[in-house]
C-alpha positions as CSV (number, residue, x, y, z in Angstrom):
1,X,-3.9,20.5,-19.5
2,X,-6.8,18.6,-17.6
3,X,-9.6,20.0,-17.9
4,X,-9.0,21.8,-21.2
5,X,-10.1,25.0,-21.0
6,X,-13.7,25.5,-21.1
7,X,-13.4,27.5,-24.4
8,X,-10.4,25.3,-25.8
9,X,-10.9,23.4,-28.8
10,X,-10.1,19.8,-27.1
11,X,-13.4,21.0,-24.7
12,X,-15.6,21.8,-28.0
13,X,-14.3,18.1,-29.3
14,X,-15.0,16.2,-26.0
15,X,-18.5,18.0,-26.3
16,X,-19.6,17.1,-29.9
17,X,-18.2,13.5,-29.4
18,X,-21.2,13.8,-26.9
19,X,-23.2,14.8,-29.3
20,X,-22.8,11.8,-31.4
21,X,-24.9,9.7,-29.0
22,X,-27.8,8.9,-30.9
23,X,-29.3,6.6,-28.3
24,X,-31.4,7.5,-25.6
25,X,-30.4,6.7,-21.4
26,X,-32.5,3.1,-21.4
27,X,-34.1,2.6,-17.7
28,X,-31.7,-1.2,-18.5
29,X,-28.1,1.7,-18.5
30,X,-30.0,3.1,-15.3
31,X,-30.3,-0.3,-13.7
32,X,-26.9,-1.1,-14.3
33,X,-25.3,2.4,-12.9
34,X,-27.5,2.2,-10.0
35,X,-25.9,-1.5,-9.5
36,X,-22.1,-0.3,-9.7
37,X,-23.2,2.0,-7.3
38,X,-24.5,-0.3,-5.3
39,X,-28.1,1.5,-5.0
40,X,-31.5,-0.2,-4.9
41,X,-33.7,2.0,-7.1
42,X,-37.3,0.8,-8.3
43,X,-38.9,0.2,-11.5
44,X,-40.3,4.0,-11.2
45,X,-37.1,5.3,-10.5
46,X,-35.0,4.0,-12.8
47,X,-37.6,5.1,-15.5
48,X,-37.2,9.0,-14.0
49,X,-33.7,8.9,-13.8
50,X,-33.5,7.8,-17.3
51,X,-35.8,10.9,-18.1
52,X,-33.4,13.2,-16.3
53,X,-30.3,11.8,-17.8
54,X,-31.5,12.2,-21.4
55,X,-32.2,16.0,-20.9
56,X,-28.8,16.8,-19.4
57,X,-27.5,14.4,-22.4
58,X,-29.9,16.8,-24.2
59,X,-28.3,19.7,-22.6
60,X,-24.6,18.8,-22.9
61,X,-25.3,18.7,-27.0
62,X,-27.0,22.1,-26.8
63,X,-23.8,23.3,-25.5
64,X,-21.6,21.6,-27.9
65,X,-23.1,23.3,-30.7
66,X,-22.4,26.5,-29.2
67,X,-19.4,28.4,-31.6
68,X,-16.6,30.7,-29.3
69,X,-14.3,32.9,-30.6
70,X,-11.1,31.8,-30.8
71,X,-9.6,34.1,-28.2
72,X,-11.5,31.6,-25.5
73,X,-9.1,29.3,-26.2
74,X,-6.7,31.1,-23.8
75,X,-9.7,31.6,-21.8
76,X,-8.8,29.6,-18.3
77,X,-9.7,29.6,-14.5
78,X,-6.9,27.7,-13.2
79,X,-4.0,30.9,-13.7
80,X,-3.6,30.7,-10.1
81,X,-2.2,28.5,-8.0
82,X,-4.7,27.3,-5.3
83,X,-2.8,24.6,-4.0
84,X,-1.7,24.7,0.0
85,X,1.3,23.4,1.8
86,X,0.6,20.4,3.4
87,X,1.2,21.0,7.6
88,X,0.6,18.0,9.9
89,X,-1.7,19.8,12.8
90,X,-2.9,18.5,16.2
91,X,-4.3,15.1,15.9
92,X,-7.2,13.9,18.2
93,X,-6.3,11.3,20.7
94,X,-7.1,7.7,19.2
95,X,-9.4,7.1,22.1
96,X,-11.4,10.5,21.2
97,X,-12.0,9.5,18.1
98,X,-13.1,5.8,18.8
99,X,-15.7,6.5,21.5
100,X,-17.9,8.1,18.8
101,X,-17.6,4.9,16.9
102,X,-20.6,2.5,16.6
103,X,-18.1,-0.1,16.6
104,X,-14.6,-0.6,17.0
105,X,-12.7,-3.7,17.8
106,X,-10.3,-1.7,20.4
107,X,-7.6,0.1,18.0
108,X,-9.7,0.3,14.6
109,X,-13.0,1.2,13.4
110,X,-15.2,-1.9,12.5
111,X,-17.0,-1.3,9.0
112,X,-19.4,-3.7,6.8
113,X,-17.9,-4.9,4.0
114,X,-19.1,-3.3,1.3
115,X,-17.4,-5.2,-1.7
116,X,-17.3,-8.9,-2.1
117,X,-13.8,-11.1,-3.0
118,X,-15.4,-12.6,-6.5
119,X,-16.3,-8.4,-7.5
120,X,-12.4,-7.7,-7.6
C-alpha cells in the first residue's frame, strides 16, 4: 500500500534510511534543486534554504527514532474510499475561455516554452 501506513514498519524503515544521511544540505545541492526547478535564487538564499532543509532533515530523523506500538501498524487513514465518479459537466465556450488569454493564436493558448530540445 502507497503510502505505508504512518505507523507501519515499511514507514519506520523509509524513515531511519533518512536518518542515515550523515551529510549536511550543501548551498552546491540547493543550487542544483533550485536549477531543476528552474528558479533563480541568490548566494543568500541558497545559503538559507540550505539552513532550513537541514532542520527538517533534522526533524525527519527526530521522528524516525520515535518507537510505536505494534498495533499502529493497522493504524491507517485511507479506510474509506474518497474517490468520486468522474461526470463530464458544462464546459465554457472555447471563445470564453480564450478572451481571458494574454495570448492565443485563434484556437489555442500561446505559452513560452519553458523546456529546451537538448534538456529532454
Amino acid at each position: 500500500m502507497w503510502p505505508p501506513p504512518v505507523g507501519s514498519s515499511d514507514f519506520r524503515g523509509r524513515l531511519r534510511a533518512v536518518n542515515l544521511r550523515a551529510v549536511g544540505i550543501t548551498t552546491d545541492e540547493v543550487r542544483r534543486i533550485a536549477a531543476l526547478a528552474r528558479l533563480r535564487i541568490t548566494d543568500q538564499e541558497a545559503e538559507s534554504l540550505a539552513g532550513d532543509l537541514e532542520r527538517i532533515v533534522q526533524y525527519i530523523d527526530q521522528l524516525a527514532e520515535v518507537e510505536l506500538p505494534d498495533e499502529a501498524d493497522s493504524l491507517t487513514y485511507f479506510d474509506q474510499d474518497v474517490h468520486r465518479e468522474d461526470r463530464r459537466g458544462e464546459c465554457l465556450p472555447k471563445e470564453d475561455v480564450l478572451r481571458n488569454a494574454p495570448e492565443t493564436d485563434g484556437e489555442y493558448f500561446v505559452v513560452p516554452q519553458i523546456v529546451d530540445k537538448d534538456d529532454s
